[in-house]
C-alpha positions in Angstrom: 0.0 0.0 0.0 1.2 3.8 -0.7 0.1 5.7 2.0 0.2 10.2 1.7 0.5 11.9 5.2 -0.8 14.8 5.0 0.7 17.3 7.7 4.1 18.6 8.6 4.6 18.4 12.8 5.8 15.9 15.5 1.8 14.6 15.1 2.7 13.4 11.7 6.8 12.3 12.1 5.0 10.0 14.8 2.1 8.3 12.6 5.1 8.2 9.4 7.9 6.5 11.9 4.8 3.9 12.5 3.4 3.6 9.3 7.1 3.5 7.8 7.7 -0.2 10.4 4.7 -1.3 9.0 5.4 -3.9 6.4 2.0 -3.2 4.0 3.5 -0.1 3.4 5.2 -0.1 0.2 5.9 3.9 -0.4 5.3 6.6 2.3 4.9 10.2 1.3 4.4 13.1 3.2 3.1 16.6 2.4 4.8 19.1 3.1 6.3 17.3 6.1 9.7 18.6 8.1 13.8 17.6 8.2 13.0 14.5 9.8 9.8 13.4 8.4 12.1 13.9 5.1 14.3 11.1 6.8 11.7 7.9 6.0 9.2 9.5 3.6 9.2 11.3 0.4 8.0 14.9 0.5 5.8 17.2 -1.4 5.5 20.7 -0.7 1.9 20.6 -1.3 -0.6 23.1 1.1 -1.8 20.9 3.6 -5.3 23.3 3.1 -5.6 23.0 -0.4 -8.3 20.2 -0.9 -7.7 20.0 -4.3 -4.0 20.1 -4.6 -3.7 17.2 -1.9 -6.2 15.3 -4.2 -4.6 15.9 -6.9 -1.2 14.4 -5.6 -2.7 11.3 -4.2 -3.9 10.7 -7.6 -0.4 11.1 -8.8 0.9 9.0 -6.6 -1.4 6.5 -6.8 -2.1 6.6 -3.2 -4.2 3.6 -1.3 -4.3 5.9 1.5 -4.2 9.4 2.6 -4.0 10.3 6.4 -4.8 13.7 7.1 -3.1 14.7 10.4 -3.5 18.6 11.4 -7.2 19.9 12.5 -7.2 22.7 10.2 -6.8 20.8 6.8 -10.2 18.4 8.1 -12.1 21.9 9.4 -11.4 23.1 5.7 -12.4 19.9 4.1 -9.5 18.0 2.4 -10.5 14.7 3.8 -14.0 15.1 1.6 -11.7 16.7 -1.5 -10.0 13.5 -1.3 -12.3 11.1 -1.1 -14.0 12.7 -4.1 -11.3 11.5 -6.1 -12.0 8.1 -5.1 -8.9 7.6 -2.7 -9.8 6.2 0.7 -9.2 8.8 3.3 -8.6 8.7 7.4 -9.8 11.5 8.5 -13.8 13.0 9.2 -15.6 15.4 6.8 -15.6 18.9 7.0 -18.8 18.7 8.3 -18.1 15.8 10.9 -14.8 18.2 11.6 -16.7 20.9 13.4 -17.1 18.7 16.3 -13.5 20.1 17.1 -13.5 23.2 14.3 -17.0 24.9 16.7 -16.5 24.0 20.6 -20.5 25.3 20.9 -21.2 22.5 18.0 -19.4 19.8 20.1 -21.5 20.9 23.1 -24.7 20.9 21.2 -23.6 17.4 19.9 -23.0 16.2 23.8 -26.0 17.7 24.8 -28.1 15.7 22.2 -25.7 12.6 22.9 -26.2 12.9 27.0 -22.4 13.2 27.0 -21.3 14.5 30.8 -19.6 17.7 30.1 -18.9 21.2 32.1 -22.2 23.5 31.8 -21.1 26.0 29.6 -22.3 29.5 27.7 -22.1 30.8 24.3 -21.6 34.4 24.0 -21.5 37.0 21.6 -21.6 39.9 23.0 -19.5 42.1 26.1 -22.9 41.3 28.4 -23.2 38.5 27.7 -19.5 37.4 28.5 -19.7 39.5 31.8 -22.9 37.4 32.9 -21.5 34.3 31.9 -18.3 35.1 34.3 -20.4 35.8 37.1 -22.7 32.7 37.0 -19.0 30.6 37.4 -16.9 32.6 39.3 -13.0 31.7 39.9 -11.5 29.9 38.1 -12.6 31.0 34.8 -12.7 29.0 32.0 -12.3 30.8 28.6 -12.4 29.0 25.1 -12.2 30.5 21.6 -15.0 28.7 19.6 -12.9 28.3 16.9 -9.6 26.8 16.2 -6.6 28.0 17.9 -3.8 25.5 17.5 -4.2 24.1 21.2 -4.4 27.3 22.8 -7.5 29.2 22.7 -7.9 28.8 26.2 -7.6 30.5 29.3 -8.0 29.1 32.5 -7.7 32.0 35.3 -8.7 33.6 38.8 -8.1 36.8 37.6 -11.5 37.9 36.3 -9.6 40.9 33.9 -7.7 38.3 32.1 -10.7 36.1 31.7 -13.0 39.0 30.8 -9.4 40.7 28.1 -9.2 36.9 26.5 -13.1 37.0 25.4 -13.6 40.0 24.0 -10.0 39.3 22.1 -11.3 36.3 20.4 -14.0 37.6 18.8 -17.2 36.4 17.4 -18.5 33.7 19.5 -17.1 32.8 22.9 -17.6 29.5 25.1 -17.5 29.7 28.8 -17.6 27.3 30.9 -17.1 25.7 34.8 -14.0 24.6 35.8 -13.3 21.0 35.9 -11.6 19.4 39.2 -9.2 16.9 38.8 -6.6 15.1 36.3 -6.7 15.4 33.1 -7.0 12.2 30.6 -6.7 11.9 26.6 -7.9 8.9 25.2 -8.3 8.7 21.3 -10.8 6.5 19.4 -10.6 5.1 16.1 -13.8 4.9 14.2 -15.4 4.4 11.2 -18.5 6.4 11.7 -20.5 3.7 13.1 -17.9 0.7 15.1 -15.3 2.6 17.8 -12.0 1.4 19.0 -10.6 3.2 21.5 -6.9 3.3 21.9 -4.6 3.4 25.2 -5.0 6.1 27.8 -2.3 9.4 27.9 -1.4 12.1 29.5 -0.3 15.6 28.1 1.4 18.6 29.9 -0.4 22.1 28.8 1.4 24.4 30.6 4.8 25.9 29.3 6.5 25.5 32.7 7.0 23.1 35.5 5.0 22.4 38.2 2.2 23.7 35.2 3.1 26.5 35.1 2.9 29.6 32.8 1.2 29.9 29.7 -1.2 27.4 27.8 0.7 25.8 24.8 0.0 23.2 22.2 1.4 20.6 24.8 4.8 20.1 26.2 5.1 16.5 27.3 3.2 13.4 27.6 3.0 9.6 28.9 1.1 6.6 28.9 0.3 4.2 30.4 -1.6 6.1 33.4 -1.0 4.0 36.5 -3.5 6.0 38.5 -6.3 5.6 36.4 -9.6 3.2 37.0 -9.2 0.3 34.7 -12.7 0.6 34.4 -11.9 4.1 32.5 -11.9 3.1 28.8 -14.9 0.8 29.1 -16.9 3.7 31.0 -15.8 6.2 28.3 -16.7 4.2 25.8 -20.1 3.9 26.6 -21.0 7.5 28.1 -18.6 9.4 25.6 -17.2 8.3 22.3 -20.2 5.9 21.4 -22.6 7.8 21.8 -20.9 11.1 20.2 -20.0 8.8 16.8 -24.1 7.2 16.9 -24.9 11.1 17.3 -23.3 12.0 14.7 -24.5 9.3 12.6 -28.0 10.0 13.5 -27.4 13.8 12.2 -26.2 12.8 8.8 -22.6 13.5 9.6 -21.1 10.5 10.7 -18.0 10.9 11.8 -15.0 8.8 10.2 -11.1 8.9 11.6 -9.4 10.0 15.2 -12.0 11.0 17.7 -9.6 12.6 20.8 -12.0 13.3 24.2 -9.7 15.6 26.3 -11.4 14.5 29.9 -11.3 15.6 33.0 -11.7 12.9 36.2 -13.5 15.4 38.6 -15.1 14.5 41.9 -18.4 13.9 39.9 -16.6 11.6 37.4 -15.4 11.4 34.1 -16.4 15.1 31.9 -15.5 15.9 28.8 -13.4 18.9 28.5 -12.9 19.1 24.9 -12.8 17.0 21.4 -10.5 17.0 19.0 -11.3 15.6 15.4 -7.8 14.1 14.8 -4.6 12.6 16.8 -3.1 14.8 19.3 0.4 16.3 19.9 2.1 15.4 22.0 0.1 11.9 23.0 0.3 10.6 19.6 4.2 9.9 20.2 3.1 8.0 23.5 0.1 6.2 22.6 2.2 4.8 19.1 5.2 4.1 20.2 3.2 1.3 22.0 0.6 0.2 19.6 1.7 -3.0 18.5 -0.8 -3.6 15.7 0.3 -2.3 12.1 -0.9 0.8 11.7 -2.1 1.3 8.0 -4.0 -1.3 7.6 -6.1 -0.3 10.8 -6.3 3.3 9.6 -7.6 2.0 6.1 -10.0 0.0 7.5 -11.7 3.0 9.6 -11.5 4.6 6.0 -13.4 2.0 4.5 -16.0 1.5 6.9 -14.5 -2.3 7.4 -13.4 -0.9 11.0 -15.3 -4.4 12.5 -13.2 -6.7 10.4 -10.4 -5.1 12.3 -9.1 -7.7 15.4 -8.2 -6.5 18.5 -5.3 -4.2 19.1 -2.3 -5.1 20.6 -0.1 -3.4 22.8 3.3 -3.1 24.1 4.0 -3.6 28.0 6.4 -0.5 28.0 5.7 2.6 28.9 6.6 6.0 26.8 7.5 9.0 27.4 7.8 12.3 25.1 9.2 15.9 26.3 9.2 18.7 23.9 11.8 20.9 23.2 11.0 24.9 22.3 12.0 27.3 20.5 13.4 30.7 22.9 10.4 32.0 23.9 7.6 29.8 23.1 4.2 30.5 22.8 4.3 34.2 22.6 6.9 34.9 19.7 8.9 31.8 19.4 12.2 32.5 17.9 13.2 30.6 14.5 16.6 29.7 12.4 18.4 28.7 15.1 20.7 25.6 14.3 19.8 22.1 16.3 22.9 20.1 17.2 23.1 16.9 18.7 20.4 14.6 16.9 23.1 12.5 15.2 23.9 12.1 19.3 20.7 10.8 20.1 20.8 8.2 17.3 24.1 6.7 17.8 24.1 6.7 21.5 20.1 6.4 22.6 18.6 4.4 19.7 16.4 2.2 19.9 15.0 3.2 23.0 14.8 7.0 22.4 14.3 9.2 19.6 13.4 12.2 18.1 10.5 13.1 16.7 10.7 16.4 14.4 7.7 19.3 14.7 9.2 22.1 13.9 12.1 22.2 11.6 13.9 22.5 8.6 16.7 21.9 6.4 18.8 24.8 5.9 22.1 23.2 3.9 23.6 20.6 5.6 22.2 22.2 8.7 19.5 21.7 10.8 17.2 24.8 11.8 14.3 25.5 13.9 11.1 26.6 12.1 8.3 26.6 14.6 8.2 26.9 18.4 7.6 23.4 19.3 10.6 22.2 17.3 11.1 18.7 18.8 9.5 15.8 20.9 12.2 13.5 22.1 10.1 10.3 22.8 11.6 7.1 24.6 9.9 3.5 25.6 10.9 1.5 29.1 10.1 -1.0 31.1 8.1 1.5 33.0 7.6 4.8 33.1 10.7 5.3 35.3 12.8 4.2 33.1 11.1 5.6 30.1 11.8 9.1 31.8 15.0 8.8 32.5 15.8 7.6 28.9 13.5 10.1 26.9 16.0 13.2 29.6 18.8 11.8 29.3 18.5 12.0 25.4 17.2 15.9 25.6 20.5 16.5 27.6 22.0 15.6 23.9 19.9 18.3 22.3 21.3 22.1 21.5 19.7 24.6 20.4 20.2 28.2 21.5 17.3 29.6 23.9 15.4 26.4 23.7 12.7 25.5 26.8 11.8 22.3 27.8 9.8 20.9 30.9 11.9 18.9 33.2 8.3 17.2 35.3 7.2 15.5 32.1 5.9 12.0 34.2 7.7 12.5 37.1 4.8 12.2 39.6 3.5 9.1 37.8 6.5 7.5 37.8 6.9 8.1 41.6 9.8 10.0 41.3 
């Protein structure tokens, strides 16, 4: 099978280090992928927006399958340009993509669905965001509606912040109550009408240890999650991501590809925070470097609508960890061009237990450059998460590049350190 991965982060490098092991796979392409994603696929500087360019390639290429990785390319409807053309495609419908693309379409969805989520409000106007804060109180909880590459929201006490970040997104605004307690992701794979859900992760939101600072796209992550009720998948499978895919269905919209429920494990039990309409970054790193089962022919099959022919997954015993490395000063204005050393380091001296995962870069002659703020997720596998940890650090330690931030609490609770 030729497979087309359409996307150019960490998010992608991840599913094309997979789908690259996976012996079905007989020519992996990626568009416009990054330096390393350039380092087991072929690469197209195609726009991951353009619907019709992307279809237009896969034709070429005579892709059997096209994976569409970033949010934005499925909110703008590449998955259905695709498919048009006749080319089996992971990855929902524009239409199936609002779920994530609208967060006051995913709560109407839950609503309908009886999902548990926070009670929320959807605002347009100044008075209407000032009543909305007061019905909560501290902490507020601020989303943009629309898209914002992992961080449209604010979570604050300080009502002037909460009160600044509304009227800055503009257009329509979703507040809601806070949610007590840790934080889950746990992705789905579905076909629109059978769902299998994936292993449990964790990611890291904040810029800064001890979460700390900013929201960001995601700084670390691990799995498995030795705190967590076995009981959880089963649970959110049948008060979450089943009844948001029959909901869908019902509508006339099913929904075909990742489903991601960002959860929160509050006093009252499981919530859902958020969805997401496609793999996450950073828990993709985690949650594949310990899937077991060959990924293409699990990802076509969701495509086809075959997802029940599918056995069961199977999964490794180790545990993964991934910690990202910034650009100088990520998320405000992260700095770019600045030269990464040390990769060939990580290789020689970490491999097979640790590597790097590319987000953010590019070639820039023989060097090496940064091109984005996340530039790099430095994933590693272990017996446990201790020793995944230690690994995945020790092979960030290798890593230069000039101003760069990283996390240094990715895990360490869960692995009892």
């Amino acid at each position: 099978m030729k497979v087309l991965v359409i996307g150019g982060g960490a998010r992608e490098h991840a599913l094309c280090r997979s789908l690259s092991l996976d012996p079905d796979v007989t020519a992996l392409y990626c568009a416009p992928g990054n330096a390393g994603i350039g380092e087991v696929a072929e690469l197209y500087p195609v726009d991951a927006l353009d619907g019709e360019a992307v279809a237009r390639l896969a034709t070429e290429l005579e892709a059997g399958l096209v994976v569409v990785g970033p949010e934005a390319p499925l909110v703008a409807g590449v998955a259905d340009a695709v498919r048009a053309a006749g080319i089996p495609c992971f990855g929902p419908s524009r239409e199936a993509a609002e779920l994530e693309g609208s967060k006051a379409f995913a709560k109407d969805v839950m609503a309908a669905a009886g999902v548990p989520t926070g009670r929320s409000y959807v605002c347009t106007t100044p008075e209407e965001i000032d009543e909305a804060l007061d019905a909560f109180g501290a902490p507020y909880v601020v989303k943009d509606d629309g898209l914002a590459a992992g961080k449209g929201v604010v979570v604050t006490s300080d009502l002037d912040k909460a009160r600044e970040h509304a009227l800055a997104c503009g257009g329509r605004v979703v507040i809601e109550e806070f949610l007590d307690g840790p934080e889950v992701s746990l992705f789905a794979i579905t076909d629109g009408e059978t769902v299998v859900p994936l292993t449990p992760a964790q990611d890291f939101k904040r810029a800064l240890d001890g979460d700390e600072g900013p929201n960001t796209g995601g700084m670390g992550a691990y799995s498995p999650l030795p705190w967590a009720d076995p009981k959880l998948v089963d649970d959110v499978m049948a008060t979450v991501l089943q009844p948001t895919v029959d909901e869908l269905h019902r509508r006339g919209t099913p929904f075909a590809g990742l489903l991601y429920a960002g959860l929160a494990i509050t006093s009252r039990g499981v919530r859902v925070i958020e969805f997401n309409a496609r793999f996450g970054d950073p828990e993709t790193q985690v949650v594949l470097a310990r899937l077991r089962t060959p990924l293409a022919g699990l990802l076509l099959h969701a495509a086809q609508g075959t997802l029940d022919l599918e056995p069961p997954l199977r999964w490794r015993d180790d545990a993964a960890v991934t910690v990202v490395v910034a650009s100088h000063n990520y998320p405000d204005t992260p700095r770019t061009g600045d030269q990464i050393e040390g990769l060939d380091e990580v290789a020689a001296q970490d491999a097979p237990h640790a590597y790097v995962l590319h987000a953010g870069t590019k070639r820039d002659g023989d060097a090496i450059v940064s091109a984005g703020g996340r530039v790099l997720s430095v994933t590693a596998t272990g017996q446990d998460l201790a020793q995944a940890r230690e690994r995945a650090y020790r092979a960030v330690a290798r890593i230069r590049l000039d101003g760069s931030l990283h996390r240094t609490d990715i895990a360490r609770e869960a692995a009892g350190e």
